[in-house]
VOMARMAR-211310 format. One record per residue (C-alpha): residue number from 1; chain; x, y, z. Coordinates in steps of 0.05 Angstrom, whole numbers, m for minus. Example, Ala and Ser with C-alpha at 12.3 -4.5 7.8 and 13.67 -1.06 7.14 Angstrom:
BEGIN
seq  mol  x  y  z
1  A  246  m90  156
2  A  273  m21  143
This chain:
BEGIN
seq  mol  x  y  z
1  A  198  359  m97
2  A  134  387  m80
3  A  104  317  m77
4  A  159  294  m37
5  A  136  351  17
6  A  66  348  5
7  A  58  283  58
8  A  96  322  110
9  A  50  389  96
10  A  m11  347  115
11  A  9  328  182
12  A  39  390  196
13  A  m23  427  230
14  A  m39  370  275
15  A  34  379  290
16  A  28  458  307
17  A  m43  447  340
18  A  m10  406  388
19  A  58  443  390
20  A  15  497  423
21  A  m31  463  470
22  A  41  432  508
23  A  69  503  506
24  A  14  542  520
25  A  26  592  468
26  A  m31  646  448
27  A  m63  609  387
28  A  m72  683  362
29  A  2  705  363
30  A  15  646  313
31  A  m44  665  262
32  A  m4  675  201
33  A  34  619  203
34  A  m27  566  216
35  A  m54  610  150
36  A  2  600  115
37  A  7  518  128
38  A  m76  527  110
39  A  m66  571  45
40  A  0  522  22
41  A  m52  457  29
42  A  m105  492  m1
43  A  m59  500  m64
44  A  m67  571  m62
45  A  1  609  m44
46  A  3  643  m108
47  A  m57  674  m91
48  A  m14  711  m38
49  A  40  730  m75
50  A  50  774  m122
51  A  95  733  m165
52  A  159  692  m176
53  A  165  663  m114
54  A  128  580  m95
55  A  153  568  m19
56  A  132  503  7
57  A  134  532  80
58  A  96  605  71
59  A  81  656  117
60  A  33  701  94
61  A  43  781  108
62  A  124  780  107
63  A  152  840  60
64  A  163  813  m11
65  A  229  833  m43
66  A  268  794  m88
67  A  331  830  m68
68  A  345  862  5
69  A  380  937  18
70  A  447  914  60
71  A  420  971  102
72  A  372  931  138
73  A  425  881  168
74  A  485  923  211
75  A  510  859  230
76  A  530  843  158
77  A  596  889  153
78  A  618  859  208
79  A  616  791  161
80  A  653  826  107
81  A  712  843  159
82  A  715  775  167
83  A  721  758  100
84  A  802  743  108
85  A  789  690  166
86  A  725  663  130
87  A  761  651  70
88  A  825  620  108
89  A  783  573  136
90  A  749  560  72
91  A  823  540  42
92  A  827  489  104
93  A  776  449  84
94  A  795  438  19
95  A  776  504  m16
96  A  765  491  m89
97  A  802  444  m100
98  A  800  399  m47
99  A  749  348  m37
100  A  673  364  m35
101  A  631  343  24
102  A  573  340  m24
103  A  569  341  m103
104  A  515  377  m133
105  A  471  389  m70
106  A  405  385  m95
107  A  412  358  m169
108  A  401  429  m195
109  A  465  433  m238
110  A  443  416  m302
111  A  517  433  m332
112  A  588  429  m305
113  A  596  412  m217
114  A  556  452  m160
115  A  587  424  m86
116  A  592  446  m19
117  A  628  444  47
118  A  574  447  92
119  A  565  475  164
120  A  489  461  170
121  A  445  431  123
122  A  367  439  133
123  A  383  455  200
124  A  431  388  216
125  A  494  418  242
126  A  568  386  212
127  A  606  386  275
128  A  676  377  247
129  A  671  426  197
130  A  639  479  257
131  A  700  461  295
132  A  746  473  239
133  A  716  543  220
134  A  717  587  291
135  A  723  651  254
136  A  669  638  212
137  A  618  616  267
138  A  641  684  315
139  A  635  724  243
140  A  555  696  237
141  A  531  691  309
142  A  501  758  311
143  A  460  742  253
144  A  389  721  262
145  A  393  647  250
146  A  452  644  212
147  A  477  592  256
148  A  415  535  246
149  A  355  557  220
150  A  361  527  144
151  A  431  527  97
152  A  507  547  116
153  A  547  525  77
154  A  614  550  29
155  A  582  536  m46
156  A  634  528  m102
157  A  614  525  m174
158  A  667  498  m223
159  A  678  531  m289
160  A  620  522  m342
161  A  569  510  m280
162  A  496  530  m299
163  A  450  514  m241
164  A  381  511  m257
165  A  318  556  m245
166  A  283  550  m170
167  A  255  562  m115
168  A  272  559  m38
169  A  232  521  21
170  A  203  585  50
171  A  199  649  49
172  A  206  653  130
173  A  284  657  111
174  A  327  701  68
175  A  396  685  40
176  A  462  716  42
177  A  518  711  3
178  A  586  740  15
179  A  628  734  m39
180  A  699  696  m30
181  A  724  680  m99
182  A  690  716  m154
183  A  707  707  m231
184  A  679  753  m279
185  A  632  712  m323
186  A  598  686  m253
187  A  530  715  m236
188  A  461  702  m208
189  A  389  724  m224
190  A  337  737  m170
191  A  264  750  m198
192  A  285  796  m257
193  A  349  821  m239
194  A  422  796  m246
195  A  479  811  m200
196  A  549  793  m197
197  A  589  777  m134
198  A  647  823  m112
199  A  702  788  m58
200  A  687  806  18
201  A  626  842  m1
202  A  557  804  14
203  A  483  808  m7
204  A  422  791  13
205  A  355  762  m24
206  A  298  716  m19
207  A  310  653  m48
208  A  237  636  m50
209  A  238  684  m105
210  A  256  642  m176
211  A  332  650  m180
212  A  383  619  m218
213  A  462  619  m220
214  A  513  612  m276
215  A  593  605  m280
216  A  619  621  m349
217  A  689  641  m328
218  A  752  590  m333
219  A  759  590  m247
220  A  714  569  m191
221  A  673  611  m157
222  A  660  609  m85
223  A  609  641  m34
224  A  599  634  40
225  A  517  621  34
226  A  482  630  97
227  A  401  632  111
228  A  370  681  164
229  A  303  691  195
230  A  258  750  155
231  A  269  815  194
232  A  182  822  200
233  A  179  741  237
234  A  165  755  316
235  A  201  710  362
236  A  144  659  377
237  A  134  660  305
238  A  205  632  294
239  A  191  578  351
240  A  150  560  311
241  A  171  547  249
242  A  237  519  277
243  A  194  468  304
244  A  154  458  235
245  A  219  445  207
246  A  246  395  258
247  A  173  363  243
248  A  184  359  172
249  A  254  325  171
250  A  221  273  213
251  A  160  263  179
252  A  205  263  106
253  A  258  210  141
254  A  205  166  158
255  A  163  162  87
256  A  228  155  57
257  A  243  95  94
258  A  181  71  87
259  A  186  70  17
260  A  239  35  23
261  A  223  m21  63
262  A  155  m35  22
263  A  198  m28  m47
């Protein structure tokens, strides 16, 4: 992946530089992020962290904690009060058994099926599914980019699933899970710990961190899986990197096509 991003990475400060100049931000208010683009060119992130995590998109400065107290998110019970529409909704569009809207999203399942039913993807919204899922949009709005700023999606794992070792895009988001069908046998590491998912209760980590995911139980598991800005990003800091992202999906549509047409 990483040289997939790296072409993308190298435009992305002339990008910024000029980002700012049209909206007449303060250059200074931005520093960590035009660090971060700086340090991730350089080669050097894991110079900056102190360990387990390899974001492709890093801010520098933002707390590092594989896993996050619920405590610091009082919009998240509200999700879990939810949980009865959320996963009603989830059964109408196909729940586990029904058809997939994509197998396997990013090739990590090494054994058994990984799919989703996504509401955004990188950003890229899936109108019919938004339309079809009212409760769940109301239930996420109050959450700090839950509704666009990376991955929302409900992620089933089939029995026997084992997906793979990684790392997120950046460590500008965290992830939340809230748990809608949960086998015993299903669990997930984050940096060195493992946790198990409970039905209508959520948590929250950074998936920048190393994490991985099994499903040894004889049932599918499912999880609402949202992203959300880091509680320590300011709000021209988020412009920002909404815009970085916007950048990148361009910039990564049009090598890819490229490629294409010369091959």
């Amino acid at each position: 992946m990483e040289e997939d991003m790296q072409p993308w990475l190298a435009e992305s400060p002339a990008y910024l530089e000029r980002w700012i100049d049209e909206q007449e931000v303060d250059r200074a208010s931005l520093e960590r992020v035009i660090s971060g683009l700086d340090i991730v060119l350089q080669g050097k992130v894991s110079e900056h962290l102190s360990g387990g995590q390899e974001p492709n998109l890093f801010v520098p400065g933002l707390l590092e904690t594989a896993w996050w107290d619920n405590g610091h998110f009082p919009w998240l019970s509200d999700v879990e009060a939810a949980t009865a529409d959320i996963m009603a909704e989830f059964e109408s569009l196909g729940g586990l058994t029904g058809k997939r809207v994509v197998a396997n999203p990013t090739e990590l399942a090494d054994e058994g099926r990984w799919s989703a039913h996504y509401l955004y993807y990188s950003a890229k919204s899936y109108p019919r599914n938004l339309s079809a899922c009212p409760a769940t949009v109301r239930a996420l709005r109050p959450a700090p980019g839950a509704l666009g700023c990376g991955m929302t999606y409900f992620s089933v794992l089939d029995p026997g699933t084992h997906i793979a070792a990684h790392t997120g895009f950046t460590n500008a988001h965290l992830r939340c899970h809230l748990g809608l069908v949960t086998p015993k046998g299903a669990r997930m590491r984050v940096g060195g710990e493992t946790r198990t998912w409970e039905p209508g209760k959520a948590f929250v980590f950074d998936d920048s961190f190393d994490h991985e995911v099994w499903n040894d139980s004889d049932q599918g598991r499912a999880v609402l899986l949202f992203d959300i800005w880091h509680p320590e990003l300011t709000e021209i800091e988020v412009r920002a990197i909404t815009y970085l992202m916007e950048v990148s999906r361009k910039l990564i549509y049009r090598n890819f096509w490229a490629k294409e047409f010369v091959a």
